[in-house]
C-alpha positions as CSV (number, residue, x, y, z in Angstrom):
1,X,-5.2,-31.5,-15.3
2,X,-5.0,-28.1,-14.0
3,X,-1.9,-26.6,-13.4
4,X,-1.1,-23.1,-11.6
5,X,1.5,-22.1,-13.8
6,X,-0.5,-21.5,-17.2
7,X,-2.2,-18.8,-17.9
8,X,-5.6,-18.3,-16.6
9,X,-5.7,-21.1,-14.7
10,X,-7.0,-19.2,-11.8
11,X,-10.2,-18.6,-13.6
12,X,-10.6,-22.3,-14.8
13,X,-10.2,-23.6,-11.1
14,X,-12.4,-21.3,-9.6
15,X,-15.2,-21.2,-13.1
16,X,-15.0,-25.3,-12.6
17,X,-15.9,-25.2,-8.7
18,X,-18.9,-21.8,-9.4
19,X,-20.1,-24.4,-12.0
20,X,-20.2,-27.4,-9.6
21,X,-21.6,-25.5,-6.9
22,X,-24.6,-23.7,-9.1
23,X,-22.7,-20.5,-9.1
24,X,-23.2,-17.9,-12.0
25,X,-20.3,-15.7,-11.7
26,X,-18.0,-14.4,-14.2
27,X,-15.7,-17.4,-13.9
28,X,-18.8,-20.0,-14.2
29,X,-19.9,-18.0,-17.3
30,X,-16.4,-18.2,-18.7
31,X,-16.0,-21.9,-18.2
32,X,-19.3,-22.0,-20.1
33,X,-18.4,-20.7,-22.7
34,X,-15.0,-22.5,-23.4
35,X,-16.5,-25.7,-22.8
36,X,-16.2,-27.6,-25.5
37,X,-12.5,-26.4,-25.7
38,X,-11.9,-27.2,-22.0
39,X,-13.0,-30.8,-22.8
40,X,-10.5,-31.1,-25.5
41,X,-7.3,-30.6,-23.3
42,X,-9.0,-33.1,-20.9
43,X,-11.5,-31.2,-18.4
44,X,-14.6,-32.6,-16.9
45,X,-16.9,-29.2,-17.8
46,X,-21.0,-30.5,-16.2
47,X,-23.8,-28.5,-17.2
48,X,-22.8,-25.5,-19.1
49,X,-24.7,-22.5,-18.3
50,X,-26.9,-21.7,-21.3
51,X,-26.7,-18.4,-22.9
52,X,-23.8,-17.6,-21.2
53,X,-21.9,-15.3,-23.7
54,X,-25.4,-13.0,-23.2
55,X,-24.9,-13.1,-19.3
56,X,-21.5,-12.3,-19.2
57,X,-21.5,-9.3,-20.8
58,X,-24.8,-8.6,-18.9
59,X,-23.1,-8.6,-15.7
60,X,-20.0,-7.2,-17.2
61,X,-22.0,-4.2,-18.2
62,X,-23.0,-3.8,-14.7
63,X,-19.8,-4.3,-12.9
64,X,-18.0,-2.1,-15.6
65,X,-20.1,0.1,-17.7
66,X,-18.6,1.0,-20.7
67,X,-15.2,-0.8,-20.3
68,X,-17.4,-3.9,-20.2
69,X,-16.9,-4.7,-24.4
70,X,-12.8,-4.4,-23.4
71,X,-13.0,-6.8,-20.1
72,X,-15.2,-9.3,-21.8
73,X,-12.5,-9.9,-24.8
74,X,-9.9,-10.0,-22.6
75,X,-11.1,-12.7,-20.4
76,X,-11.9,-14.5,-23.7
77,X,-8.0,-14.1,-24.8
78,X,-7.1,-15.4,-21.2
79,X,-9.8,-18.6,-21.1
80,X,-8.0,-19.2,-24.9
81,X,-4.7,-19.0,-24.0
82,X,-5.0,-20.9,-21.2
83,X,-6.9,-24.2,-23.7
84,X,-3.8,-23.6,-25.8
85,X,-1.0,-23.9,-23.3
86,X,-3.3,-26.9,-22.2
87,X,-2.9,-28.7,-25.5
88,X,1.2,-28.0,-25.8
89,X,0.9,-29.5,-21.6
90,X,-1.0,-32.7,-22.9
């Protein structure tokens, strides 16, 4: 029930398919987290990654350095917008 045109749905897609594939990236991690939310609007979510807010602002703090706290909330404002446009899609 992914479609291209809400927001965020690019890391969805892509967080579903790291997820299936054994992939922790920062789209896995994402997915992870949103899970239970993801399910709600209809999306298969298998095997969350545990601890995964810890890990993504672990590799966040890597990739960004101090712009990692900033990065970390707005991917979590895109993951949410994209589970509410879901729900006004269903």
């Amino acid at each position: 029930m992914i479609t291209a045109h809400l927001p965020g749905a690019e890391l969805i897609e892509t967080g579903l398919a790291d997820l299936t594939a054994g992939a922790v990236t920062i789209e896995s991690l994402l997915v992870s987290i949103a899970a239970p939310g993801l399910r709600d609007v209809g999306l298969l979510v298998h095997l969350p990654i545990a601890d995964a807010e810890m890990q993504l602002y672990a590799l966040l703090s890597a990739r960004d350095g101090a712009a990692a706290h900033s990065r970390y909330n707005a991917l979590l404002r895109r993951v949410t917008s994209f589970r509410r446009a879901a729900q006004c899609a269903k």
